[in-house]
BABAVO-49390 format. One line per field, with one value per residue (C-alpha): residue in three letters; x, y, z. Coordinates in Angstrom, 1 decimal. Layout:
BEGIN
residuo ALA ...
east X ...
north Y ...
up Z ...
// end
This chain:
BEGIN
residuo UNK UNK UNK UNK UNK UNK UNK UNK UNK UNK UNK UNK UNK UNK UNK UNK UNK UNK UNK UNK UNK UNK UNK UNK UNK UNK UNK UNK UNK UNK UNK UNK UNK UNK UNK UNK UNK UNK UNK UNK UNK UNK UNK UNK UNK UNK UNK UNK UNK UNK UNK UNK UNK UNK UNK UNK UNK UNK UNK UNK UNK UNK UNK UNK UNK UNK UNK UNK UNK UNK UNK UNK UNK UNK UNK UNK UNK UNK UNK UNK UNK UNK UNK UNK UNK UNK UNK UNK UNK UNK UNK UNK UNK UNK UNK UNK UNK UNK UNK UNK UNK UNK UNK UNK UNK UNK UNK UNK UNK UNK UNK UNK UNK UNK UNK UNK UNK UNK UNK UNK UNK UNK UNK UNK UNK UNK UNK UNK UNK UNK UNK UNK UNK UNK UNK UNK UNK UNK UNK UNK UNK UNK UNK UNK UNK UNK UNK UNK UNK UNK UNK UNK UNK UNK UNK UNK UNK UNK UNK UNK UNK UNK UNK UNK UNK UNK UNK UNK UNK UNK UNK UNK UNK UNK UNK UNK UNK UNK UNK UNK UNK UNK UNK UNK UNK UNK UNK UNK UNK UNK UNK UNK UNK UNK UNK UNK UNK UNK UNK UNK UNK UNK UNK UNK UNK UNK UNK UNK UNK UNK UNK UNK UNK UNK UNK UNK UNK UNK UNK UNK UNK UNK UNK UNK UNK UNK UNK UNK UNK UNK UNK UNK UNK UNK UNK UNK UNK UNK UNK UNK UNK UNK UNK UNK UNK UNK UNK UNK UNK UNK UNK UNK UNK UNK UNK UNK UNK UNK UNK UNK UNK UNK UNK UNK UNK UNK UNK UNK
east 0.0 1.5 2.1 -0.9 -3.4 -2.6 -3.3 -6.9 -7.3 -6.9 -8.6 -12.0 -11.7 -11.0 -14.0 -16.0 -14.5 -14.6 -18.6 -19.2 -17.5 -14.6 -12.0 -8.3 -9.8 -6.9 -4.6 -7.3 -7.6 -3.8 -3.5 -6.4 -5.0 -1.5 -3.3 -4.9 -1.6 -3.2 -5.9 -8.3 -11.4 -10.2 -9.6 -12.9 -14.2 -11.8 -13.4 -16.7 -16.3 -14.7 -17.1 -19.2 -17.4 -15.5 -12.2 -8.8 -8.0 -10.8 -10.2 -6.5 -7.6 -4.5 -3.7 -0.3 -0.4 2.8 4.5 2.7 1.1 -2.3 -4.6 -8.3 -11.8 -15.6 -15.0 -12.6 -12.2 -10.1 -7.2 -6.7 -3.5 -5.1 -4.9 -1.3 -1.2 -1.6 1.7 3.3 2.0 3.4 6.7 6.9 5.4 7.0 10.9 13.2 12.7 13.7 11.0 9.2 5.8 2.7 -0.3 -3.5 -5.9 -9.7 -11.5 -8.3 -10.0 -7.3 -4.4 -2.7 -2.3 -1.0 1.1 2.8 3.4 5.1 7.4 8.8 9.1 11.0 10.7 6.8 4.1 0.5 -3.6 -5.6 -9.8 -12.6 -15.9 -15.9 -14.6 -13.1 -11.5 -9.7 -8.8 -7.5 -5.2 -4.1 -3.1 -1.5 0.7 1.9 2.5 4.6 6.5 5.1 2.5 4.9 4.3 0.7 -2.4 -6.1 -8.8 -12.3 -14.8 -16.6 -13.8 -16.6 -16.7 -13.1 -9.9 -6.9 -5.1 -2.7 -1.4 1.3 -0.2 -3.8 -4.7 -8.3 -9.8 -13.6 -16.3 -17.0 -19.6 -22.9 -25.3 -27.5 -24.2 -23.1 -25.2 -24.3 -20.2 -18.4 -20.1 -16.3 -17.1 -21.0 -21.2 -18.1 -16.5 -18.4 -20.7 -20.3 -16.8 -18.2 -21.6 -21.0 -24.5 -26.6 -23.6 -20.7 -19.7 -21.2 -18.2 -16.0 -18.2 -17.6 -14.3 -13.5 -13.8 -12.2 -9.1 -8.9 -8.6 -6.9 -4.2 -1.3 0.8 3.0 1.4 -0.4 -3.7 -3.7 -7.8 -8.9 -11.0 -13.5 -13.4 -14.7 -14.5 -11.5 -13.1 -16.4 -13.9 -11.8 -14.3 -15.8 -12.2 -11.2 -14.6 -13.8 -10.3 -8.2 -5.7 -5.4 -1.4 -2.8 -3.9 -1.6 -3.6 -3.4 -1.9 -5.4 -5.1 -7.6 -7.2 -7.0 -6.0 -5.9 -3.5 -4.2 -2.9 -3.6 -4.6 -2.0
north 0.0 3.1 5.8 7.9 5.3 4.7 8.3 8.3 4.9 6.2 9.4 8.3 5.3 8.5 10.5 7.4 7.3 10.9 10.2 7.7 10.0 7.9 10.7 11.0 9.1 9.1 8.0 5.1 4.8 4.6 1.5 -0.6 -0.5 -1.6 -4.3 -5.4 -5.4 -3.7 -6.0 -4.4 -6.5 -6.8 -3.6 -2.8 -5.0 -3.8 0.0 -1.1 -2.2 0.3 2.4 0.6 1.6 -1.7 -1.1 -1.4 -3.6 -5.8 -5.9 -6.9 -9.2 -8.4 -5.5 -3.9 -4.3 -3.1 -3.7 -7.8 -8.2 -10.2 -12.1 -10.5 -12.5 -11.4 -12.9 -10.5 -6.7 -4.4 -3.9 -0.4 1.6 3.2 -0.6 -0.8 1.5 -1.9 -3.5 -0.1 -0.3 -3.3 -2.6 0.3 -1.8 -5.2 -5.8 -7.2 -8.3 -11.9 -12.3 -15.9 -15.0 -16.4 -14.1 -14.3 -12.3 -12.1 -11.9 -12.5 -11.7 -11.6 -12.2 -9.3 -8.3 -11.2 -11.9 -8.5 -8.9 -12.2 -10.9 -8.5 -10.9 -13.7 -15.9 -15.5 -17.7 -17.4 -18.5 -16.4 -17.5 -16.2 -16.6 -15.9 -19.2 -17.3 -15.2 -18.1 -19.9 -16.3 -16.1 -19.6 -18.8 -15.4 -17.4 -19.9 -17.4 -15.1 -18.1 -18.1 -21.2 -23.0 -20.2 -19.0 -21.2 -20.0 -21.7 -21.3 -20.5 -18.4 -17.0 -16.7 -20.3 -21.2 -21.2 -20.2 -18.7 -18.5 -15.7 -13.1 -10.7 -10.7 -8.5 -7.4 -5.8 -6.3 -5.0 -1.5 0.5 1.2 -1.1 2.4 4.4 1.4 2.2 5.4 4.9 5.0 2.0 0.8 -0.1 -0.9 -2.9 -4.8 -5.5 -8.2 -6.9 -9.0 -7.5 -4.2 -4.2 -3.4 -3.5 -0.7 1.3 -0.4 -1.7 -4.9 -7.0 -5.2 -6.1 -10.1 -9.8 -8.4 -11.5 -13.4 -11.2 -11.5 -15.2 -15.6 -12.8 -14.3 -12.3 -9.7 -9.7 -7.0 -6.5 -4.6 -3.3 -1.5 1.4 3.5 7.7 8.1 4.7 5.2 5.8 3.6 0.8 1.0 1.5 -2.0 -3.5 -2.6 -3.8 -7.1 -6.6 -5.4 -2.5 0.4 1.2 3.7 4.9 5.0 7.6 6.8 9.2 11.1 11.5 9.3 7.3 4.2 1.9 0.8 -1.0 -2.8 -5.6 -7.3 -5.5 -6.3
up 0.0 -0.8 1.1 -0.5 -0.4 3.2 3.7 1.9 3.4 7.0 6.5 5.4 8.4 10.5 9.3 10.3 13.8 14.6 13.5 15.8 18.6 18.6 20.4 18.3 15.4 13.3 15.6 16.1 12.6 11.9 14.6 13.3 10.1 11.3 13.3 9.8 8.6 5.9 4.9 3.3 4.4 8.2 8.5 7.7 10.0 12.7 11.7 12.3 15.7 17.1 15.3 17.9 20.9 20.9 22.8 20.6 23.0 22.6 19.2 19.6 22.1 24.6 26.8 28.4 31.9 33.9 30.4 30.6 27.3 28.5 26.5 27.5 27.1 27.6 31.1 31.8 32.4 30.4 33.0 33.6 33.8 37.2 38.7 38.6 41.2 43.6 42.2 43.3 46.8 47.2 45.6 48.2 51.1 50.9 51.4 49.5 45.9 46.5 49.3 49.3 49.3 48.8 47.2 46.4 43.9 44.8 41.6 39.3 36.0 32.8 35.9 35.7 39.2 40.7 37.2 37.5 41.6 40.8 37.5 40.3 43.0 41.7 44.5 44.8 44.1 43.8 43.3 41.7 41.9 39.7 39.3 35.4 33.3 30.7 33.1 35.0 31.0 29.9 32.9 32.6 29.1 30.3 32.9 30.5 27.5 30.2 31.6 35.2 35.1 37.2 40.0 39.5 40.0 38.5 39.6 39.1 42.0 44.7 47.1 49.7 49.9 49.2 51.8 49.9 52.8 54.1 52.4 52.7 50.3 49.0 45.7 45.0 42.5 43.7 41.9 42.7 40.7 42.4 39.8 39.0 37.7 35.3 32.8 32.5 31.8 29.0 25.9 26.4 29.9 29.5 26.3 26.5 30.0 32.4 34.0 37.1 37.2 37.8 39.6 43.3 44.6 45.5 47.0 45.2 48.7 48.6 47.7 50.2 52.6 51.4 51.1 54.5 56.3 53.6 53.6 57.7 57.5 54.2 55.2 57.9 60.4 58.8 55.8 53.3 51.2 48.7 47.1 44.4 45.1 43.5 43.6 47.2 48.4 50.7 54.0 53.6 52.6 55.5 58.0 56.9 56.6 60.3 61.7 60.2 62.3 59.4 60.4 57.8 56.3 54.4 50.8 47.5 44.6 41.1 38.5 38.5 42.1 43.1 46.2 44.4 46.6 49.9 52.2 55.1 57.6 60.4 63.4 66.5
// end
């Protein structure tokens, strides 16, 4: 394709994105037609659903997550950049790179948070549980395909009725949107993540107040939890994590500013 049909060829693909209300729709336009490798027929298709609010990552089926490229599903979300900000709190919270540590990750999804905590900590090991199917076969796939199967376990279940303790870290990203404000998100979010991945009840508290007692008994002396917040969430969240007898560390923001997550231990 030369260099002038590529040009038209993007530009009317553009025109359709920006249409759609697509934001940067050339740029968009310029990486679906490199991820066609400049097939005229896929591209297409790959124009039309994202014409649809279909994420780029959807479409590529794989997302970078602390520079991990993971395989996504329908079962699982769209990891965010924003979540990352857990594998930061523990880099800051836990010592020593070469730790033996065992996590775990309440609602695993795609992996990526208890993937990324291990790539840093070489000596770590890990179960991640989900609810989701696809979720747990995606980050079986992501494990093997990143060359850490042989220290991360998926498995597929309710982590309300399963002991998987004891742990020295737990990671959670829990489902946090109050049900009556999902609906109204982006059509990224809405049409193509899980919804059971993002409906927190009435409140968006609900699984927080699930996991609490699961963390207490899962997390061992010494140890950290690491959760996933929602704008807002900090001091509701805490308040039901130290009635469950969970000590609050403190709060790490995300690049927004947010208090994005939350760090607790055991209470002494």
């Amino acid at each position: 394709m030369s260099a002038a049909v590529k040009n038209d060829v993007v530009g009317e693909a553009a025109r359709v994105l920006k249409r759609a209300g697509i934001d940067s729709p050339a740029r968009e336009a310029r990486l679906l037609l490199e991820l066609a490798q400049g097939d005229p027929t896929r591209f297409a298709d790959y124009v039309r659903r994202r014409s649809s609010h279909e994420p780029y990552s959807r479409i590529r089926g794989k997302r970078e997550f602390w520079s991990l490229d993971l395989d996504l599903s329908p079962d699982t979300l769209d990891p965010r950049p924003d979540s990352e900000t857990l594998i930061e709190a523990a880099l800051d919270h836990i010592p020593g790179r070469d730790a033996s540590l065992r996590a775990i990750d309440f609602g695993a999804g795609s992996g990526a948070l208890l993937l990324a905590l291990l790539a840093e900590f070489s000596n770590a090991t890990g179960i991640g549980i989900d609810i989701l199917p696809g979720a747990v076969s995606a980050a079986r796939r992501n494990a093997e395909k990143l060359g850490l199967a042989a220290r991360a376990e998926f498995v597929l279940g309710d982590w309300r009725e399963k002991n998987l303790g004891p742990a020295d870290v737990v990671l959670a990203n829990p489902p946090y949107i109050p049900s009556g404000e999902i609906d109204r998100l982006q059509p990224e979010v809405t049409r193509f993540d899980p919804r059971a991945a993002l409906d927190g009840g009435a409140d968006g508290l609900e699984s927080y107040r699930a996991l609490a007692p699961v963390i207490y008994r899962a997390l061992g002396p010494g140890g950290f939890a690491f959760l996933e917040l929602g704008q807002g969430q900090a001091r509701p969240v805490a308040a039901i994590m130290e009635r469950a007898g969970l000590k609050l560390v403190g709060t790490r923001p995300d690049l927004a500013r947010i208090e994005r997550c939350l760090v607790l231990r055991q209470a002494d």
